[in-house]
C-alpha positions in Angstrom: 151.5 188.3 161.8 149.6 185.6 163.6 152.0 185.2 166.5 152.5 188.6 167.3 148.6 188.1 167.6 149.1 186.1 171.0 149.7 189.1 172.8 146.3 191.0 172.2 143.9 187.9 172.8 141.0 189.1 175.2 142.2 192.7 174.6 140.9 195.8 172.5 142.6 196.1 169.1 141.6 198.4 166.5 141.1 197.1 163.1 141.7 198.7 159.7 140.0 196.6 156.6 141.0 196.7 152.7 137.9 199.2 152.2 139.0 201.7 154.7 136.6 201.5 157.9 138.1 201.2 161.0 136.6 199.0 163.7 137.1 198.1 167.7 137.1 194.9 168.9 137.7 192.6 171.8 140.1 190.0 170.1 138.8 186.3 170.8 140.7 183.8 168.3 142.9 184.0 165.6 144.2 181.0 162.9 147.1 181.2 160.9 145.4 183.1 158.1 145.0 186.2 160.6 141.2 184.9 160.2 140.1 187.0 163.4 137.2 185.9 165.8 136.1 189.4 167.8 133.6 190.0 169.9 132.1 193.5 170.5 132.7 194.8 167.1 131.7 198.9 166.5 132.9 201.3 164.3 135.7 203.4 165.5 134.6 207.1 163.9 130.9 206.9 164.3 128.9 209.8 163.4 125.3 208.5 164.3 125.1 210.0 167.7 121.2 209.1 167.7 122.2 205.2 168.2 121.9 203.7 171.9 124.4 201.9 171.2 126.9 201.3 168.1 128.2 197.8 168.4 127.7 196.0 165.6 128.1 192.3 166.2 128.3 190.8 169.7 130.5 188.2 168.0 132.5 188.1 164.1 134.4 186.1 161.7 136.9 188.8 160.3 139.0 187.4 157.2 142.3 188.1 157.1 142.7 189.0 153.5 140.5 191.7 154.5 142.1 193.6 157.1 145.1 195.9 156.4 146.3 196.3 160.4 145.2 195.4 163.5 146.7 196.9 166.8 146.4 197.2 170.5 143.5 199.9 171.1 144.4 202.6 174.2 140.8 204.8 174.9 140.7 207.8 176.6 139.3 208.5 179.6 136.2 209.8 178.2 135.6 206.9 175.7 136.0 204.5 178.2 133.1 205.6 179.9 130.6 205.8 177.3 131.7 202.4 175.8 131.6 200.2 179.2 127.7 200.8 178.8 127.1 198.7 176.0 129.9 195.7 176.3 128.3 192.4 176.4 130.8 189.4 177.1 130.6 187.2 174.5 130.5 183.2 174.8 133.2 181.1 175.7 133.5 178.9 172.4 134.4 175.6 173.9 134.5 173.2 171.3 134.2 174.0 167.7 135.1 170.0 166.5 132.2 168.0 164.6 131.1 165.0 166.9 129.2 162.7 165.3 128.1 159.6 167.5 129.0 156.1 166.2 131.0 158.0 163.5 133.1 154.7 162.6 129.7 153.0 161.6 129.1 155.3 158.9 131.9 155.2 157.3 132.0 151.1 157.2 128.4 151.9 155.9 130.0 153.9 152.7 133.2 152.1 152.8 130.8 149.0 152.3 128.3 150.7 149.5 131.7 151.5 147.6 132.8 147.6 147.7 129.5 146.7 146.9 128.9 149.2 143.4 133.0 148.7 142.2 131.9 144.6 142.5 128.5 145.6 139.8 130.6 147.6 138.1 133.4 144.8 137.5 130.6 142.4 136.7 128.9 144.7 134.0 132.2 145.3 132.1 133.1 141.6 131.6 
């Protein structure tokens, strides 16, 4: 499924999950889990006409094992107009990659502290 996926990045899908609610996102990200990143999320059949506005999450982690289909999302006229009012643009995520600085002195830190306790270890047994 994942990259069939490519096609509907930065676009409206509709989203059905495993306990039947059906959601409308702007697709951001996918992996190859169909782990989706969406931005904009609100439910599709929303009966709370009393909210200002129904988005739910500006920006979501969906899990893949927990949606049953996901397609492009065509609005009407009419829905179009009452949903423009409340879009925010999510972020741009530009980097998602732990950077630690001086990383490789760390790890001669604990590569050293494991030399050090194997060499007591060796000198306790004999």
């Amino acid at each position: 499924m994942s990259p069939l996926l490519k096609e509907y990045l930065n676009k409206k899908v509709i989203l059905v999950t495993t306990s039947g609610e059906c959601f409308i996102a702007t697709l951001e990200g996918f992996d190859k889990s169909t782990n989706l990143v969406v931005s904009n999320l609100t439910h599709r059949f929303n009966n709370d006409s009393g909210l200002e506005s129904n988005v739910l999450s500006h920006v979501q982690l969906m899990r893949g094992s927990e949606i049953v289909a996901c397609g492009l999302y065509e609005p009407t006229d009419e829905e179009t107009k009452q949903e423009s009012r409340y879009i925010v643009k999510a972020p741009t995520i530009h980097n998602t990659k732990n950077i630690v600085k001086d990383e490789h002195l760390i790890w001669m830190k604990v590569t050293e502290d494991k030399a050090h306790s194997m060499t007591k270890r060796r000198k306790l047994v004999k």
